[in-house]
N, C-alpha and C positions, 0 to 999 in steps of 0.2 A: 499467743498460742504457747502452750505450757511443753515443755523437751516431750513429756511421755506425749502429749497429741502427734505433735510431727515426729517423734520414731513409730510411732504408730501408723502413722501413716507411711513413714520410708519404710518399713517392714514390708508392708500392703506390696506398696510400688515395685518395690526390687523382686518380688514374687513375680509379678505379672498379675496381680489381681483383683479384680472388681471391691468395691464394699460388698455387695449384695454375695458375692463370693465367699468373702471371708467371715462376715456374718453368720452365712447356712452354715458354714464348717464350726464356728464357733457355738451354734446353735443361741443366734442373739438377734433381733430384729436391726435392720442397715440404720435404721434410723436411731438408736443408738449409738452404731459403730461411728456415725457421721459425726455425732453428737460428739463422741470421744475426740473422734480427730479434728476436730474443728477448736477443744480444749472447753467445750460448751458447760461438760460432765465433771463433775469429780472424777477422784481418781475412781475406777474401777475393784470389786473384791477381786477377794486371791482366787477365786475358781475363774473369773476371766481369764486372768495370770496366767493361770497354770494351763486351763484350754488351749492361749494361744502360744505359749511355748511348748506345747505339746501336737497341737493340728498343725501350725509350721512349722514343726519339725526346727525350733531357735539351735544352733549351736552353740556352745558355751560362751562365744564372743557376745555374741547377739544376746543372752541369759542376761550377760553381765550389763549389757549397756542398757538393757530393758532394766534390770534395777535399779541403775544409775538414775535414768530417765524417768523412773518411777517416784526415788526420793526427790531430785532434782523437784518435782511436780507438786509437791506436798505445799497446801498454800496456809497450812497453820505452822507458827512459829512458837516455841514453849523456850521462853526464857530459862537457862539453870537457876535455881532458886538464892543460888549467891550473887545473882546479878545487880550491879550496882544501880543504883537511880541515874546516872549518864550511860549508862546501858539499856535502859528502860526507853531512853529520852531519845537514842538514836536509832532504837527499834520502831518508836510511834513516826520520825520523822523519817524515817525507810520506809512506812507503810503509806504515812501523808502522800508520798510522792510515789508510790508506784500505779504505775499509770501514765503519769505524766511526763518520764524524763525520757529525752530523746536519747541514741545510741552512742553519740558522744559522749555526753554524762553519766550513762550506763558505766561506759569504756572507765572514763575516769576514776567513779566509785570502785569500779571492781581492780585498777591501778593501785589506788592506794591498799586496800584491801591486802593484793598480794604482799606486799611490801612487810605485812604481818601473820600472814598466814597465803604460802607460797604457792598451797594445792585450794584449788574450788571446787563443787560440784557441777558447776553448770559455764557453759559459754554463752553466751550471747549470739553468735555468727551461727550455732546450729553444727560447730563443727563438733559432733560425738567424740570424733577420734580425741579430742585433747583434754576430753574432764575426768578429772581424778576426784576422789571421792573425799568428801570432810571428812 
């Protein structure tokens, strides 16, 4: 499940409210919204966006980590154009395996990771409060 699915849904939740609730108010059939939260969908356009930071009434906090969880979500990667060929090589073998690597090896890649670049976009465990932004 992609960060924007499940804020998506802890949005919903911490409201008190149905899919088929939030849906009507977004004016979007549930079985999309399910879609969304389940991470079935792409990302959503900017007028979903802005609908539901506007019909739940998001607070600035809430804005920002629906951003976050927005990029966070994004499953095309665009090399810089000065990327070397062992940048190319460790991109194809990050794709090879996504899917496949359990939470341990997640943990680990995203270990060394820090080690070179301190701040991530995303967690693993789901905790919002701790991703800071590439």
């Amino acid at each position: 499940m992609s960060p924007f699915a499940s804020y998506l849904r802890e949005l919903r939740q911490r409201r008190g409210l149905k899919q088929k609730e939030v849906a009507e108010l977004l004016g979007y059939e549930q079985s999309y919204l399910s879609s969304l939260e389940k991470g079935l969908k792409g990302l959503p356009r900017r007028a979903f966006i802005d609908r539901l930071i506007s019909r739940l009434a998001l607070n600035s906090e809430e804005v920002a980590e629906l951003d976050r969880a927005l990029k966070c979500s994004d499953r095309r990667v665009l090399l810089p154009t000065n990327a070397s060929p062992d940048e190319y090589a460790l991109w194809h073998e990050l794709r090879d395996l996504s899917g496949r690597l359990d939470t341990r090896q997640i943990q680990s890649i995203l270990g060394l990771l820090q080690a070179f670049a301190p701040t991530h976009c995303c967690s693993s465990d789901g905790d919002h409060e701790r991703r800071a932004t590439m």
